[in-house]
C-alpha positions as CSV (number, residue, x, y, z in Angstrom):
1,X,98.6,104.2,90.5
2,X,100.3,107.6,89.2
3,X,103.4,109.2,89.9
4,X,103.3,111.7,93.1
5,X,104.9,114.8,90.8
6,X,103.8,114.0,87.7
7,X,100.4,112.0,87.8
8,X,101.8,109.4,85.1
9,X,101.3,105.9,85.4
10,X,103.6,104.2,87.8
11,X,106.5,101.4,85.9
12,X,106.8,98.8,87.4
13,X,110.3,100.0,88.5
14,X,108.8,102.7,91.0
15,X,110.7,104.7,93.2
16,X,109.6,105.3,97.0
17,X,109.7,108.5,99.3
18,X,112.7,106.8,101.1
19,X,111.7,108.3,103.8
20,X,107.9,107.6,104.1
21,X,106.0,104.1,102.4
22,X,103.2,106.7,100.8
23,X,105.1,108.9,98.3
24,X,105.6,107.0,94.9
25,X,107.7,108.3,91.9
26,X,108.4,107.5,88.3
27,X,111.9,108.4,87.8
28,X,114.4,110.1,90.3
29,X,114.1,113.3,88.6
30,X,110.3,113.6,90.1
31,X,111.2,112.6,93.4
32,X,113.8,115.1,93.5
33,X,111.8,117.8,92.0
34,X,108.6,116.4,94.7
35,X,111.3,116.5,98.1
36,X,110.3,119.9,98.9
37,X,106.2,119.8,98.6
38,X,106.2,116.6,100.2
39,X,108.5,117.8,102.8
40,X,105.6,119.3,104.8
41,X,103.6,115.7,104.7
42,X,106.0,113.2,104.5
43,X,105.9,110.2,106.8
44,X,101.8,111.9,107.9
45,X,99.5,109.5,107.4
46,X,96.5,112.1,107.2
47,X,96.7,113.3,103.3
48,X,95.9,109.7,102.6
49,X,93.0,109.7,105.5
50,X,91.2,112.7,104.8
51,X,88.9,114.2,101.6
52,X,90.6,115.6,99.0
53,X,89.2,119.2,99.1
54,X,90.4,119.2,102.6
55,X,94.0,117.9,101.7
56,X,94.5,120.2,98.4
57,X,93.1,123.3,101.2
58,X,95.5,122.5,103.4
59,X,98.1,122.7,100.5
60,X,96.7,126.0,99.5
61,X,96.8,127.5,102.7
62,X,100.3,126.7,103.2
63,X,101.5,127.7,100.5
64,X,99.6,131.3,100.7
65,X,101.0,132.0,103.9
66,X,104.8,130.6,102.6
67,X,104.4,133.7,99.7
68,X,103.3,135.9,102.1
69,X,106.0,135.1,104.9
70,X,108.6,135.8,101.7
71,X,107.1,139.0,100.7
72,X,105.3,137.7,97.6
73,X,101.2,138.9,97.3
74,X,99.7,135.7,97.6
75,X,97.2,135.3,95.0
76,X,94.0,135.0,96.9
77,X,91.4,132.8,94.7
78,X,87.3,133.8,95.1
79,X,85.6,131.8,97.4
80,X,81.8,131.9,98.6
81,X,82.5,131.3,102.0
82,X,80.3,134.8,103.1
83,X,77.6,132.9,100.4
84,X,77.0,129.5,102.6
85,X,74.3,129.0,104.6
86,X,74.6,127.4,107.8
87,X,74.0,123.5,106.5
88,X,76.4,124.3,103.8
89,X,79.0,125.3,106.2
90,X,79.1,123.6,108.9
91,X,80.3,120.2,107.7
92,X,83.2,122.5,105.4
93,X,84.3,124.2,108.8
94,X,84.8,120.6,110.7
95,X,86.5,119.3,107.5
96,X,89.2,122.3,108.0
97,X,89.2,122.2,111.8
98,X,90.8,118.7,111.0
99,X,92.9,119.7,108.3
100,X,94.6,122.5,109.8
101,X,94.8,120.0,113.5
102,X,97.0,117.6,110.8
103,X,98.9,120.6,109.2
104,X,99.5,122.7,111.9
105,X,97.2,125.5,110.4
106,X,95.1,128.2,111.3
107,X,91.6,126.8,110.9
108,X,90.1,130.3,109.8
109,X,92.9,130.2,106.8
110,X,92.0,126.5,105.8
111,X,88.4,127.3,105.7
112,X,89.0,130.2,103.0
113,X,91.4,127.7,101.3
114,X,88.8,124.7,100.6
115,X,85.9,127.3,100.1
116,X,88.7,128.4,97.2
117,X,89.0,124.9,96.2
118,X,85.4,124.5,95.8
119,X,85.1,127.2,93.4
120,X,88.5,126.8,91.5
121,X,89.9,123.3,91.8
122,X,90.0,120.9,88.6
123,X,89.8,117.0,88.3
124,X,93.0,115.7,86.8
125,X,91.6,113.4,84.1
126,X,92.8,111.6,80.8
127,X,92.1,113.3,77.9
128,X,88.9,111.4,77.0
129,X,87.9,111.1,80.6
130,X,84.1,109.0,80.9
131,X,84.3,107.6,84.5
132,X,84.9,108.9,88.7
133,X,87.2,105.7,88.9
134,X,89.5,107.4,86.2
135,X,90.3,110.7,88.4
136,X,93.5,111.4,88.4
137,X,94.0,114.3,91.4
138,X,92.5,117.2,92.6
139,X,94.0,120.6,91.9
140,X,94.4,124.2,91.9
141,X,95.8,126.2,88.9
142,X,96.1,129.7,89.3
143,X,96.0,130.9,86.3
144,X,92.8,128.6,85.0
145,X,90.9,130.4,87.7
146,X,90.4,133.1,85.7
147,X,88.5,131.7,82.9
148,X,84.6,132.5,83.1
149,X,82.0,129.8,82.7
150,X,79.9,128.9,80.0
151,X,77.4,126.0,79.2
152,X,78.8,125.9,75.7
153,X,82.3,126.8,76.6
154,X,85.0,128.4,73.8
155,X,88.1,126.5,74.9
156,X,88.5,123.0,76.5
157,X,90.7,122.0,79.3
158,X,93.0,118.9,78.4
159,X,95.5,117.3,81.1
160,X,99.1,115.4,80.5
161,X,99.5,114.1,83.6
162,X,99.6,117.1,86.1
163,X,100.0,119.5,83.1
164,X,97.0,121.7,82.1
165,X,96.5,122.8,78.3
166,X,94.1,125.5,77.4
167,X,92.9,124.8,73.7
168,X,90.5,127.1,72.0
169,X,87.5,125.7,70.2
170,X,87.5,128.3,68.0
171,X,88.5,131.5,66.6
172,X,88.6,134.4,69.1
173,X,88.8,138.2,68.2
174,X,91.3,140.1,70.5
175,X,89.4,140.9,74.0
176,X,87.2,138.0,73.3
177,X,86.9,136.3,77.0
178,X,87.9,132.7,76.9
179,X,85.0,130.5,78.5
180,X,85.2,126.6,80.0
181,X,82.4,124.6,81.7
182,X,82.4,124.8,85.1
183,X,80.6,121.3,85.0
184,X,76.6,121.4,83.8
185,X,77.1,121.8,79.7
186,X,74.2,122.4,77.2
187,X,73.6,119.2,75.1
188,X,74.0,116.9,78.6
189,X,71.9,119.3,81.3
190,X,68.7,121.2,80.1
191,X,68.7,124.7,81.8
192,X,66.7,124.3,85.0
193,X,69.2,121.7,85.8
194,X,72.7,123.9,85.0
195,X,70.8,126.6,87.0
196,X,70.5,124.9,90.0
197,X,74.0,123.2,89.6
198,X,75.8,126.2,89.1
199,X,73.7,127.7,92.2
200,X,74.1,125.7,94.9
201,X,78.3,125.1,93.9
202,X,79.2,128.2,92.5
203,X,76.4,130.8,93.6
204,X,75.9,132.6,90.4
205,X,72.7,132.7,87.9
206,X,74.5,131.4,84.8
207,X,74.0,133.9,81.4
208,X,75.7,132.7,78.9
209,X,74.7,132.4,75.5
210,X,73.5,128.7,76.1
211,X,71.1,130.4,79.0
212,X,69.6,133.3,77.3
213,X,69.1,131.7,73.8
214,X,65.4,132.0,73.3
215,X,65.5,128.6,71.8
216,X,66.7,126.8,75.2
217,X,63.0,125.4,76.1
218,X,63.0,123.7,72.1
219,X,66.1,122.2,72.9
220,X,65.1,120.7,76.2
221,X,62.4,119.2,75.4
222,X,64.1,117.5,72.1
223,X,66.8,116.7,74.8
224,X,64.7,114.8,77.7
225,X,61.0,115.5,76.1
226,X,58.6,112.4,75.7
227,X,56.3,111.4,72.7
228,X,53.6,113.2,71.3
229,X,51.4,110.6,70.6
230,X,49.7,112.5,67.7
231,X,52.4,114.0,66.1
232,X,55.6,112.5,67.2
233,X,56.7,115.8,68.6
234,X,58.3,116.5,71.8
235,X,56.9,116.6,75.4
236,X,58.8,118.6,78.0
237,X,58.1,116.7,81.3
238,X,56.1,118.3,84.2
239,X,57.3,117.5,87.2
240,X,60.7,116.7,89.5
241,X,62.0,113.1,88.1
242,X,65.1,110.9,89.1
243,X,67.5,110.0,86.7
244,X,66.9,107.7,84.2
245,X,63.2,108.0,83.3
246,X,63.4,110.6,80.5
247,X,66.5,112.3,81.8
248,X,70.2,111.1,82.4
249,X,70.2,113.5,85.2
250,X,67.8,113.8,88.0
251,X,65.2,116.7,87.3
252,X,64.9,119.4,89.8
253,X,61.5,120.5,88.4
254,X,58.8,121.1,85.3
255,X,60.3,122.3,82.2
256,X,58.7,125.5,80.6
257,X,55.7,124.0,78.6
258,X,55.5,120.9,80.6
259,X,53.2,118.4,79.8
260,X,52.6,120.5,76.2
261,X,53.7,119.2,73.0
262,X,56.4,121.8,71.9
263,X,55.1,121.2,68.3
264,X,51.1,120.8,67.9
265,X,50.1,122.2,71.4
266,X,49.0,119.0,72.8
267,X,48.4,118.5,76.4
268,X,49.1,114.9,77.5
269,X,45.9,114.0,80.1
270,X,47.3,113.3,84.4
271,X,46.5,109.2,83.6
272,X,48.3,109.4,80.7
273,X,51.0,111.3,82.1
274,X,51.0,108.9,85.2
275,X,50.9,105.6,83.4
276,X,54.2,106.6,80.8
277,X,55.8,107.4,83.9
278,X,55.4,103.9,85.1
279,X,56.5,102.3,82.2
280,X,59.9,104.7,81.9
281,X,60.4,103.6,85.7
282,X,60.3,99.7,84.3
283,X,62.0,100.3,81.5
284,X,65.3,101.5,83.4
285,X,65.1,98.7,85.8
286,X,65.7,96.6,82.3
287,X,68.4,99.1,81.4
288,X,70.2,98.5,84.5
289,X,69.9,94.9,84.5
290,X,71.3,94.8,80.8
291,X,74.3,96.2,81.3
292,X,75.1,94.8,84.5
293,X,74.2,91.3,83.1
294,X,77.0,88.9,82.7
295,X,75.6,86.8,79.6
296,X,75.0,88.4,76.2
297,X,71.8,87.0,75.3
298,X,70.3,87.7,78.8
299,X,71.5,91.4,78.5
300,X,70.1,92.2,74.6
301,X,66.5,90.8,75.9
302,X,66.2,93.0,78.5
303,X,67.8,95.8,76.4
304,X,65.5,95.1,73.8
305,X,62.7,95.0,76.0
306,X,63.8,98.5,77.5
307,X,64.4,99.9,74.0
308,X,60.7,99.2,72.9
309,X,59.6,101.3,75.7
310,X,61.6,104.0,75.2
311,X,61.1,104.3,71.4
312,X,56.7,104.7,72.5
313,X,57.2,107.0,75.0
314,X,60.2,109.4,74.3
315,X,61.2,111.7,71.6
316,X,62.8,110.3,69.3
317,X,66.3,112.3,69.9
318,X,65.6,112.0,74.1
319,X,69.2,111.5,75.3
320,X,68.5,108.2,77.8
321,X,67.0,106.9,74.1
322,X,70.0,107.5,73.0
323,X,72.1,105.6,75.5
324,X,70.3,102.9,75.3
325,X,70.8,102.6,71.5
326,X,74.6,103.3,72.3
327,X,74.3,99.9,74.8
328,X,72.3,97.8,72.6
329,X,75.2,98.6,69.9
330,X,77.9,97.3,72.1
331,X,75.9,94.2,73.2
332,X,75.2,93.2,69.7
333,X,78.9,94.0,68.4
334,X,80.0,91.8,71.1
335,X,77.7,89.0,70.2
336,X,79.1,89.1,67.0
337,X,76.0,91.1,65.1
338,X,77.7,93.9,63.7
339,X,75.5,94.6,61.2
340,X,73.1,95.5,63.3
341,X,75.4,96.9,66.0
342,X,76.1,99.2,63.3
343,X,72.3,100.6,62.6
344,X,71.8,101.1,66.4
345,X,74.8,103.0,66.6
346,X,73.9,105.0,64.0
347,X,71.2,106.0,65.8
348,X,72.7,106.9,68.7
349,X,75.3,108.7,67.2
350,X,72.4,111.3,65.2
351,X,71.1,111.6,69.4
352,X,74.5,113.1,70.1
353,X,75.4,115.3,67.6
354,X,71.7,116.7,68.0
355,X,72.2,117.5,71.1
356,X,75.9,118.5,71.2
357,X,76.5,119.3,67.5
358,X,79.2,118.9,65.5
359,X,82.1,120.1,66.6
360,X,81.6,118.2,70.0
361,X,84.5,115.4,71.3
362,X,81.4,113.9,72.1
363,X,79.7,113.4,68.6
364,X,83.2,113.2,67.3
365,X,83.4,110.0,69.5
366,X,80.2,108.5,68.7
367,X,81.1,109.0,65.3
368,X,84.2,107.3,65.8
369,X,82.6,104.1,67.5
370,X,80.0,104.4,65.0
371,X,82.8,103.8,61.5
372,X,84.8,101.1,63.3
373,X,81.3,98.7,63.6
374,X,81.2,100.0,59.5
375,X,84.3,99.0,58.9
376,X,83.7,95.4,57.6
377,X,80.6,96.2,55.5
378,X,80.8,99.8,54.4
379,X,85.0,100.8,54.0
380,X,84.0,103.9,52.6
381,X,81.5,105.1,54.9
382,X,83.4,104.1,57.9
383,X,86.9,106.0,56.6
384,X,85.0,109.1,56.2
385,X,83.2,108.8,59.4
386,X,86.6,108.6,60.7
387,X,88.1,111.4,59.2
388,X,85.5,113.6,60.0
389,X,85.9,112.7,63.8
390,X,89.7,113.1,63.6
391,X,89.4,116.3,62.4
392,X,87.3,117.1,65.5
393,X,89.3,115.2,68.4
394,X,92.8,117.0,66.9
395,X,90.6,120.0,67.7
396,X,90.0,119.1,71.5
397,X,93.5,117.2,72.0
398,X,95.8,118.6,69.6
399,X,98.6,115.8,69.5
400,X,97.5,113.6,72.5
401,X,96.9,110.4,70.7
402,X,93.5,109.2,72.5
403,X,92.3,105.3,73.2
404,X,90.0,103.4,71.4
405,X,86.7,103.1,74.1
């Protein structure tokens, strides 16, 4: 659980609301400083009861109309409520309807407020944040909302607690716009699938660098292609696919050059097509059951069976290969084998910083996993590894000091 003001972890020695069991504090200092936003809620069981798009709307709307009843300009965020269609909206407008019955509201003004928070709310997250479970809050910060989108952004959003820090990734000239990811990123989503993401949640056509690169179809294929059986190349896939086969997202459609080797030109035939499909399908059911295995030995056979698979029918820098290197590293280092744990992560790292490249937290990480598995057998290796991923993570966290995964 986190503080109510400042999304910290809760002491042990919490403080309540004192007026309400839902409000929880670190210290006296944020309780005082939370009296007046809870105010509104406090002792209301519905912030607890409903979504939190509708409850951080609700919020918003209330505290638009509080500027404008002081004679402040409110600062009204874009929202793409004129851009739904009528599946899209309907189940938004009964989500308000309630949220404004709860507040005491105008539903028309809640309704612009969580079509706002669709398009400009953040997740509160740690600074190396992996999982949904690890969420820290929903939220709205104004100033944020006026950073563009890009796949391959400029700066990085980092969180302490409830406070936002904008870090640049790199040198900007003066008038340079300062660009985050809205979400899809290139090295984790091929195109077609940040298109459509960025579509159907934010209802623009992307054009960032990362989209209008002409190499984008050789990097999609590298990224979720299969195996060229004569030269080892990469094979963009040719039809819709759910997550897990060659992709770690679900594919909304063919690739450009599906079915084509991007380097010879080969075609792969319909059987063969349909029969790599079949084994990609198995091989993930042995994926899942590995890591949600409870004994060791179990879990690295059906890894291992999973991995042989993968390493015949994808490229050999596909990101689900990767991933399952990355989970056969972890099974052997906890089995003891760290030798080996060490050559599969390795590999797994190379899959990342392909995709990502170099100055990524994420190859930074791998990297990081990768020299503490080296540690025992090859010091040097493993403190330059190191070193070369601090660099990076100081980059994306400046002082935050982040966990070991």
């Amino acid at each position: 659980m986190t503080c109510w003001a400042c999304l910290r972890p809760l002491p042990p020695a919490r403080l309540a609301c004192g007026a309400c069991a839902l409000a929880r504090y670190c210290s006296a200092r944020c309780r005082a400083q939370h009296s007046l936003k809870h105010a509104c809620e406090c002792g209301a069981p519905w912030p607890a009861l409903l979504p939190a798009r509708a409850v951080l709307a609700a919020r918003l709307a209330r505290f638009q109309a509080a500027e404008e009843a002081a004679g402040r300009p409110a600062r009204h965020l874009q929202h793409h409520l004129g851009a739904l269609a009528g599946a899209e909206a309907l189940p938004r407008a009964a989500a308000a309807c309630l949220a404004a019955a709860c507040s005491g509201l105008m539903p028309g003004r809640v309704l612009e407020a969580l079509c706002a928070v669709d398009a400009n709310a953040l997740a509160v997250v740690p600074p190396l944040y992996s999982r949904p479970e690890q969420r820290l809050a929903l939220a709205v910060y104004g100033i944020s909302s006026l950073l563009n989108h890009a796949c391959a952004p400029s700066v990085g959003l980092r969180f302490r607690g409830g406070a936002l820090t904008v870090r640049a990734l790199r040198a900007h000239a003066p008038g340079d716009r300062l660009r985050h990811c809205y979400g899809p990123q290139a090295g984790e989503h091929t195109l077609l699938q940040r298109q459509q993401l960025l579509g159907s949640e934010y209802h623009f056509d992307c054009r960032c660098a990362a989209c209008v690169d002409g190499g984008a179809a050789e990097r999609d294929a590298a990224l979720v292609g299969l195996r060229c059986s004569d030269c080892g190349g990469a094979v963009p896939p040719w039809c819709a696919l759910p997550a897990g086969r060659c992709s770690l997202h679900r594919l909304p459609g063919a690739l450009p050059g599906g079915g084509a080797c991007s380097s010879c030109g080969r075609r792969m035939r319909p059987g063969e097509q349909a029969a790599t499909l079949r084994e990609l399908q198995a091989a993930d059911k042995r994926f899942q059951s590995a890591i949600s295995g409870s004994r060791v030995e179990d879990s690295l056979r059906d890894i291992d069976a999973c991995l042989k698979v993968q390493q015949r029918a994808l490229f050999e820098r596909n990101q689900v290969l990767g991933r399952t290197l990355a989970a056969r590293a972890d099974l052997l280092a906890t089995a003891g084998r760290q030798a080996e744990a060490a050559q599969a992560a390795g590999r797994a790292a190379a899959v990342v910083a392909a995709a990502f490249g170099e100055g990524a937290v994420q190859t930074a990480l791998a990297r990081r996993d990768l020299a503490g598995l080296l540690a025992r057998t090859n010091t040097a290796a493993a403190a330059e590894l190191a070193r070369r991923a601090a660099q990076v993570l100081r980059v994306h966290l400046g002082d935050a000091e982040p966990e070991a995964s």
